[in-house]
N, C-alpha and C positions, 0 to 999 in steps of 0.2 A: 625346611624352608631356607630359602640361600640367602646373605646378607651380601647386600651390595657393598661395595667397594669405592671408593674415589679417593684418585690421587692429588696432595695436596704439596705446592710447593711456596715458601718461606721467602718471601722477598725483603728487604730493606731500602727503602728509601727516602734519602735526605729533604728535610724539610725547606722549601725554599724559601732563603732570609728577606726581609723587606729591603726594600731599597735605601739606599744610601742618600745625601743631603741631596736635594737640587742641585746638579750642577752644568749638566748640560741640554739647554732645550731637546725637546722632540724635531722641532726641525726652526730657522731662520729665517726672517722677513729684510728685504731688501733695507735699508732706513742710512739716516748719515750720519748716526751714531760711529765715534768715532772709540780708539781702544781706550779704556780707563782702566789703568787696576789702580786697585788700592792705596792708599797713600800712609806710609806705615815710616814710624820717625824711633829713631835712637840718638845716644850720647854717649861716644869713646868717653869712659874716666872718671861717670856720672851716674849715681845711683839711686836718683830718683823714680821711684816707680811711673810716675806718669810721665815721663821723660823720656821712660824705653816700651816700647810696644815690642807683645808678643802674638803671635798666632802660631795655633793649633790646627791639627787632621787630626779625623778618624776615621776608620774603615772597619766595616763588618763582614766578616768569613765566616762561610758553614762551619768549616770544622780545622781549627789551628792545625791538626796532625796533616793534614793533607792538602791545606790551601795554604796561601803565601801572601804579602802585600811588602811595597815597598814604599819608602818617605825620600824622592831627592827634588834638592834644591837647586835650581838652573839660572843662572844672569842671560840677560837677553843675548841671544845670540846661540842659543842650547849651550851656553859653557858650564860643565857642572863646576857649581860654586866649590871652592875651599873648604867651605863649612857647611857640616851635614848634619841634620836632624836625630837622633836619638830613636829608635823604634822601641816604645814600651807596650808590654802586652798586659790585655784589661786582667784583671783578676777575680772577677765574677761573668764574665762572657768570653765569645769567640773575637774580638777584636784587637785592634792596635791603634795608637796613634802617637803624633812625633811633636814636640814642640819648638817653634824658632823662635830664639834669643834673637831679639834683631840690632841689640848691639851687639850681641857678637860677629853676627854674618857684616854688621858696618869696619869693624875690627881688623876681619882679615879678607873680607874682598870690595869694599866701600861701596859708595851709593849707587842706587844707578836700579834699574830695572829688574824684576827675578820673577818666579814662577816655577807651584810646587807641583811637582808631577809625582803622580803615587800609580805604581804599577801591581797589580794584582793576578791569581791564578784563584781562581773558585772554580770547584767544580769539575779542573782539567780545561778551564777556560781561560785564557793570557787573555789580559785588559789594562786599560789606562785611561786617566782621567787627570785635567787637568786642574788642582784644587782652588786653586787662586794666582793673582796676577798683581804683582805688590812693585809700588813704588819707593823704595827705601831713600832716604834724604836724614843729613843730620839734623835732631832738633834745635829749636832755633826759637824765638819768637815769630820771626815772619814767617816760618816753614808750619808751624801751629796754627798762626793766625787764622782766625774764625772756622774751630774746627771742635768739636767735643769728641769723646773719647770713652767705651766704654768698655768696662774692663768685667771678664766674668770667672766664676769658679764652678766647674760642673762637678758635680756630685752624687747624681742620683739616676734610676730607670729614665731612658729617654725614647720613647716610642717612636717618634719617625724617624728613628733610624733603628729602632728594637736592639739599644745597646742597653749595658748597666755600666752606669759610669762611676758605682760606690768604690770607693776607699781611694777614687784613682786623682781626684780634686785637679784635674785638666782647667789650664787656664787660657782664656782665648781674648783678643782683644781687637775690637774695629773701632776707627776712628773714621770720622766723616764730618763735613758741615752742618753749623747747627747750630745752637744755643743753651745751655743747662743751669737753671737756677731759679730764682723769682721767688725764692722762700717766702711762702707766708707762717706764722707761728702756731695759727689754733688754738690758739692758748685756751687747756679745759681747765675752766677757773671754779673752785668750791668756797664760798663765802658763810660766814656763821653771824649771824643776827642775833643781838641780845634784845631784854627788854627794854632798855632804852634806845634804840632804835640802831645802832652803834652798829656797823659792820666791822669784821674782822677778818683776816684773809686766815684759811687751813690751811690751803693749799692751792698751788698753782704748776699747772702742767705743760710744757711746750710740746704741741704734737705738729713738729713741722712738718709741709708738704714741698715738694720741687718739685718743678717742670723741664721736660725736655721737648724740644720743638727741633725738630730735622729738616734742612734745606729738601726741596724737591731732589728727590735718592734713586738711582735704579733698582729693580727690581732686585740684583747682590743682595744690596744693601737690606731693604725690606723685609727681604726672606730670611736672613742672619737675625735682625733683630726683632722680628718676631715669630719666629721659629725656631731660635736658641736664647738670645740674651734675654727675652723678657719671658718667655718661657718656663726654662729650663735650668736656670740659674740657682745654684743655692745662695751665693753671692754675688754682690754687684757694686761696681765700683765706677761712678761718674766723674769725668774732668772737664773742666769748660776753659777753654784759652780762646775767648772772645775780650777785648782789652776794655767794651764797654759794659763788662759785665759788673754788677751794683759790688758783688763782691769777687774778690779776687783769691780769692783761700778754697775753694771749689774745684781741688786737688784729689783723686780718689777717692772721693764722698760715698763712703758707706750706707745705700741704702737698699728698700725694697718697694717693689712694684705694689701701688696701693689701688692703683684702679687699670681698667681694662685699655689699653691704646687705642687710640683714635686714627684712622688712616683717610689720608685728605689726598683723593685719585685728583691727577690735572687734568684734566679734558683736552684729550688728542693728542694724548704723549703718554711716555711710558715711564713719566716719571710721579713718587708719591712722597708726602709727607707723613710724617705720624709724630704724633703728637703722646707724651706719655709723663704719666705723674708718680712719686715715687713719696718716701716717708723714712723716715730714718730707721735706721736698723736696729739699735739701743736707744730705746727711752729711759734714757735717767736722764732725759733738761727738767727737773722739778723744785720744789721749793716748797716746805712744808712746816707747820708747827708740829715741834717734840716738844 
């Protein structure tokens, strides 16, 4: 009896990666939306963290041995900037990403317009994308003026864009219009009653809450913060430079996202707000009997 035969041939093929952040629509609607980038503020000589803003890329590649990506930074007019980004590669995935010191880049090529172009090959395919569009200005009080400031720490698996971001603690920061504070206390209070009727205090706990409230945002904006900073954050850091804010010490205020954001669409515009609550990161505000 004969045994049939059939030939069998071994192929290898690459898994195609998810796509990268939002950045450029599918297609454009005529509108009178006018360019905005970013408004991203530093200080020559000043080393206050909320002082200097920084922003982050990142890009994801099949396979580091055979794909590419680039990090440059361009002043309006396509002049490549003075100052260039750093490319670090992830150390738990196929990726990269560059970070800008933006007092540096105030340093040695000053204010004024820019825009980070990251140029990639996946695949044997040459591509480019534009990552953001930033208006750099010295900080100032009036260049601040009525703007909050959120500052984040990535650290871990991030699914829309199917990177790992552990050990790599990438820090990304956007600032925009808005309001952050309104502290209430919560105070969780434990009281001991004797028999004569006598209260005593055990213990008293401060579990405060903050609010962020965001001017009507585009769509950037939106998708940034709740796509990465409320997200994806191991850390997070709030500043509020509003000059009628109750307090004034709401200087990268360490906290964490305590409830879900609320998104407040405008009707017939493509602008939104969101609204968001946070809590402090460390509870030790307490007070107790030993």
């Amino acid at each position: 009896m004969s045994t049939e035969r059939y030939n069998r041939t071994k192929q290898c093929f690459k898994l195609k990666r998810k796509r990268n952040r939002l950045i450029n629509p599918p297609e454009e609607y005529a509108t009178k939306d006018c360019c905005n980038p970013m408004l991203v503020l530093a200080k020559v000589g000043e080393y206050e963290t909320w002082k200097n803003d920084i922003t982050s890329a990142w890009w994801k590649l099949t396979d580091k041995l055979t794909d590419g990506v680039d990090f440059k930074l361009y002043k309006k007019g396509d002049v490549l900037a003075s100052y260039q980004p750093s490319k670090v590669e992830f150390t738990y995935d196929d990726a990269y990403y560059a970070t800008i010191k933006w007092q540096e880049v105030l340093g040695l090529d000053g204010a004024g317009c820019y825009y980070l172009k990251i140029t990639y090959t996946i695949d044997g395919q040459n591509g480019e994308v534009i990552w953001g569009e930033y208006n750099l200005q010295p900080y100032s009080l009036e260049t601040a003026k009525a703007t909050i400031r959120v500052k984040v720490n990535l650290n871990q698996y991030y699914s829309i864009d199917d990177i790992n971001f552990k050990s790599m603690n990438v820090v990304d920061c956007l600032r925009f219009g808005g309001f952050f504070g309104n502290m209430n206390p919560n105070f969780k209070i434990d009281n001991l009653i004797y028999e004569n009727r006598k209260f005593e205090n055990v213990q008293r706990e401060r579990i405060a809450t903050y609010t962020m409230f965001t001017d009507p945002l585009m769509f950037k904006y939106t998708d940034l913060l709740l796509n990465v900073y409320l997200l994806a954050e191991n850390n997070i850091w709030l500043s509020d430079y509003n000059s009628f804010n109750h307090s004034w010490f709401l200087k990268d205020k360490e906290l964490i996202v305590s409830n879900s954001p609320e998104v407040d669409y405008k009707e017939f515009s493509r602008l939104a707000s969101i609204t968001c609550e946070f809590t402090d990161k460390t509870r030790n505000n307490l007070a107790k009997y030993v």
